[in-house]
C-alpha positions in Angstrom: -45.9 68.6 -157.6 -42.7 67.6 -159.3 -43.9 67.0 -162.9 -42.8 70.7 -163.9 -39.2 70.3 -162.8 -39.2 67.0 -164.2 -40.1 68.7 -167.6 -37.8 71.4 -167.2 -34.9 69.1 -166.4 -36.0 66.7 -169.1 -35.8 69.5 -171.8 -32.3 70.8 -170.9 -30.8 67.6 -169.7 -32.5 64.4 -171.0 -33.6 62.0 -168.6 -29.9 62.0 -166.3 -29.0 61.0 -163.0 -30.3 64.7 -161.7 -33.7 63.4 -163.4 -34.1 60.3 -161.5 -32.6 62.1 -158.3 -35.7 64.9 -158.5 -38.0 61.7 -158.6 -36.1 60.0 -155.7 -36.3 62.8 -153.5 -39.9 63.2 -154.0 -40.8 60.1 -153.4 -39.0 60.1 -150.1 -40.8 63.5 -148.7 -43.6 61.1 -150.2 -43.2 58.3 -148.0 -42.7 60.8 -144.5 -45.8 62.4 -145.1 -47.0 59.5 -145.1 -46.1 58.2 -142.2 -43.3 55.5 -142.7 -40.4 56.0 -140.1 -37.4 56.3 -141.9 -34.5 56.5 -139.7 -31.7 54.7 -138.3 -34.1 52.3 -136.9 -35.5 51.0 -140.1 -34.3 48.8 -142.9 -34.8 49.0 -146.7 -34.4 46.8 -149.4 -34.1 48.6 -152.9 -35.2 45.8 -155.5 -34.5 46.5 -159.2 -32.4 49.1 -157.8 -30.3 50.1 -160.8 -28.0 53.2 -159.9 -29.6 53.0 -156.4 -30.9 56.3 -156.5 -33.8 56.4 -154.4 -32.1 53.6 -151.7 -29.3 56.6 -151.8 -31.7 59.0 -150.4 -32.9 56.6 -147.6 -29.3 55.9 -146.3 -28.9 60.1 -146.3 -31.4 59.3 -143.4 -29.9 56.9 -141.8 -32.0 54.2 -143.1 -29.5 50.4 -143.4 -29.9 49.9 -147.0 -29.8 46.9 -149.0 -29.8 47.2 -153.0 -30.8 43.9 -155.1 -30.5 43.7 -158.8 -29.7 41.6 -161.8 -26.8 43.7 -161.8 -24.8 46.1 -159.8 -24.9 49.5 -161.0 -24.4 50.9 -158.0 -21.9 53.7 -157.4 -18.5 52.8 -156.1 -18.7 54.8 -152.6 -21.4 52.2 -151.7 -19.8 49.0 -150.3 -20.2 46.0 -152.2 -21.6 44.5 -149.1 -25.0 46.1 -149.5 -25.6 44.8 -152.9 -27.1 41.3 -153.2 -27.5 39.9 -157.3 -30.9 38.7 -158.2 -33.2 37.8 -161.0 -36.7 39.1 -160.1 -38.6 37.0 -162.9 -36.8 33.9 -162.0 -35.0 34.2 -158.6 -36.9 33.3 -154.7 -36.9 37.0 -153.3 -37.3 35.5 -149.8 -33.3 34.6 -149.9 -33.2 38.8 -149.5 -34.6 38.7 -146.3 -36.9 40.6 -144.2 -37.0 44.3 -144.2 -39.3 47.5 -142.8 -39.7 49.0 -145.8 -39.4 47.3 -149.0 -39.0 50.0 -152.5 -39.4 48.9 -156.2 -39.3 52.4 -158.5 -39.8 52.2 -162.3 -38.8 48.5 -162.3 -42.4 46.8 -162.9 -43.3 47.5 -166.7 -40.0 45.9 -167.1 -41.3 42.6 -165.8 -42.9 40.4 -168.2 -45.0 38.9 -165.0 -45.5 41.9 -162.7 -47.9 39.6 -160.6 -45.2 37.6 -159.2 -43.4 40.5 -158.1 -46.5 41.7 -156.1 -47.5 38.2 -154.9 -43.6 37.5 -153.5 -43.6 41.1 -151.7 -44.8 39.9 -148.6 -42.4 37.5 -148.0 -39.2 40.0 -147.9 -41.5 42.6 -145.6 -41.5 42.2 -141.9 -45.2 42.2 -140.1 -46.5 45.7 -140.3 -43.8 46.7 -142.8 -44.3 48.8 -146.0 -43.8 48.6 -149.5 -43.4 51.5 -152.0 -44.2 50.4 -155.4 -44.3 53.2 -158.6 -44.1 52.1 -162.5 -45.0 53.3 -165.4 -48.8 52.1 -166.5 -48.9 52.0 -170.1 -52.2 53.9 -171.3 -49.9 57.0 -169.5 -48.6 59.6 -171.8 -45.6 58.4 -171.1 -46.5 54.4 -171.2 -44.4 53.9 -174.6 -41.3 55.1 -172.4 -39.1 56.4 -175.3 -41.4 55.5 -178.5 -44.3 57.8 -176.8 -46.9 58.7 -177.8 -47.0 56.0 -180.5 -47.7 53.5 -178.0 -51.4 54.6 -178.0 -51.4 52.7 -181.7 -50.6 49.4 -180.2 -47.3 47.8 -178.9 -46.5 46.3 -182.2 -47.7 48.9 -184.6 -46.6 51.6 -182.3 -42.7 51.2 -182.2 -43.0 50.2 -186.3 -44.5 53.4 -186.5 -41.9 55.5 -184.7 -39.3 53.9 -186.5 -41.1 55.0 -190.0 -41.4 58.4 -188.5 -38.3 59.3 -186.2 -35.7 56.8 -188.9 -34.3 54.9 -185.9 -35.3 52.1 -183.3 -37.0 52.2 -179.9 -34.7 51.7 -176.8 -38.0 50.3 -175.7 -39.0 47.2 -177.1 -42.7 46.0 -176.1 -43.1 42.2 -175.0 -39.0 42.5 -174.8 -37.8 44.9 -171.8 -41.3 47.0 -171.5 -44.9 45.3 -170.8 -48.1 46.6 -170.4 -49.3 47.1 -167.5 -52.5 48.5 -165.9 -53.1 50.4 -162.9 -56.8 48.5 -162.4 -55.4 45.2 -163.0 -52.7 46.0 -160.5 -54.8 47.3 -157.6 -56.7 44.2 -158.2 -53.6 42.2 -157.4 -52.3 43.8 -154.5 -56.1 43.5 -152.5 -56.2 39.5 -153.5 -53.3 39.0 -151.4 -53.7 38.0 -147.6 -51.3 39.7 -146.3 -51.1 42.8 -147.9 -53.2 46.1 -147.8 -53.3 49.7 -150.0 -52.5 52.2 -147.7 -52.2 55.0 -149.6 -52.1 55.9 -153.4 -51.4 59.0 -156.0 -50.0 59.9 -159.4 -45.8 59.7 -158.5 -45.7 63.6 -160.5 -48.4 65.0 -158.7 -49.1 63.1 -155.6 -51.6 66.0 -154.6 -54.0 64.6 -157.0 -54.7 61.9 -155.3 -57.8 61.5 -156.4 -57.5 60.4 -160.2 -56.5 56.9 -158.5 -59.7 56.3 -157.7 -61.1 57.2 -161.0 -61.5 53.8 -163.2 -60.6 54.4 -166.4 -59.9 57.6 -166.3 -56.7 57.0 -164.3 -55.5 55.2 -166.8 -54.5 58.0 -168.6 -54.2 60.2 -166.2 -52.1 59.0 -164.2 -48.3 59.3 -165.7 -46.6 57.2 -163.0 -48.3 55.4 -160.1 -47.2 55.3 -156.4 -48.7 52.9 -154.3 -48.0 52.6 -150.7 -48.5 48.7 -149.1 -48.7 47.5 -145.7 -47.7 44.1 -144.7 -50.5 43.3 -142.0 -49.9 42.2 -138.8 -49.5 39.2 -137.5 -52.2 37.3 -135.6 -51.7 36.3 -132.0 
């Protein structure tokens, strides 16, 4: 359970590059336990990668890492050659190529279709390959990102609101650069695809309550960051 560092660190730090490392490294001891090979034998594609945190923590591994974003933010010790400039919105993710394990971190409330991201999945993951998808769903305590808790009055009224109260804008601007999204809506969407299946499945800060992800409703709120592992299936002979 990593939400009370994460609070901790959040309190004396903000949300830094040591935040985003706790959650990267979590969500790596995440992925062994559950079974994903990560080694020298698989390869990753971090999509929306920003900083490439958690792609970082594969390639300590030995994973071959290749980071895809709108824009490379990526630290200068890794070589330009692993970083591959893409729009997700607009952009054919197929042109990535195929990879073992495909991760997506904090990158789908940012999307203002979050569908297409899910439906174009498969065709970057090789057959029996995985994909690691956690966001933000928005009736979370932490949905509103930065204007939190006023999200809960509505994503219009909600950053008016903070504004009134806090005398300065959201970072987070709803309909803009943060969506709502739902975690029901979004399991929904993975199991109407072919080719894909839920593996496995847990609130990202507390993956031990695994349960609350199978709570409707309920794990709407509960739940302050999903993690969703996804298998490619096999193919047919």
């Amino acid at each position: 359970m990593i939400i009370r560092k994460l609070v901790a660190h959040h309190l004396k730090h903000r949300d830094d590059l040591g935040f985003y490392r706790i959650q990267a490294r979590d969500a790596v001891q995440w992925l062994q336990r559950s079974g994903v090979v990560l080694d020298r034998t698989t390869t990753a594609l971090d999509l929306g990668a920003g900083s490439g945190l958690l792609g970082t923590e594969l390639m300590k591994l030995g994973c071959h890492v290749t980071f895809a974003d709108e824009t490379n933010w990526l630290p200068p010790d890794i070589p330009s050659a692993c970083f591959h400039q893409i729009n997700i919105e607009r952009d054919d993710l197929s042109t990535l190529g195929r990879y073992d394990l495909l991760i997506c971190s904090n990158v789908m409330e940012h999307l203002a279709d979050p569908d297409r991201l899910i439906v174009a999945s498969g065709s970057v993951l090789k057959p029996g390959g995985r994909f690691y998808l956690s966001w933000t769903n928005w009736l979370s305590p932490w949905g509103g990102h930065d204007f939190s808790p006023f999200h809960y009055l509505g994503p219009r009224l909600g950053p008016w609101a903070f504004q009134k109260v806090l005398g300065r804008p959201a970072r987070s601007k709803p309909f803009e650069n943060l969506w709502p999204t739902y975690v029901g809506r979004t399991l929904r969407t993975i199991r109407r695809q072919p080719d894909l299946c839920i593996l496995r499945m847990a609130p990202r800060y507390y993956t031990e309550f695994a349960f609350l992800m199978r709570l409707p409703v309920l794990r709407e709120f509960l739940a302050w960051n999903c993690a969703v592992l996804i298998g490619k299936k096999p193919q047919r002979p």
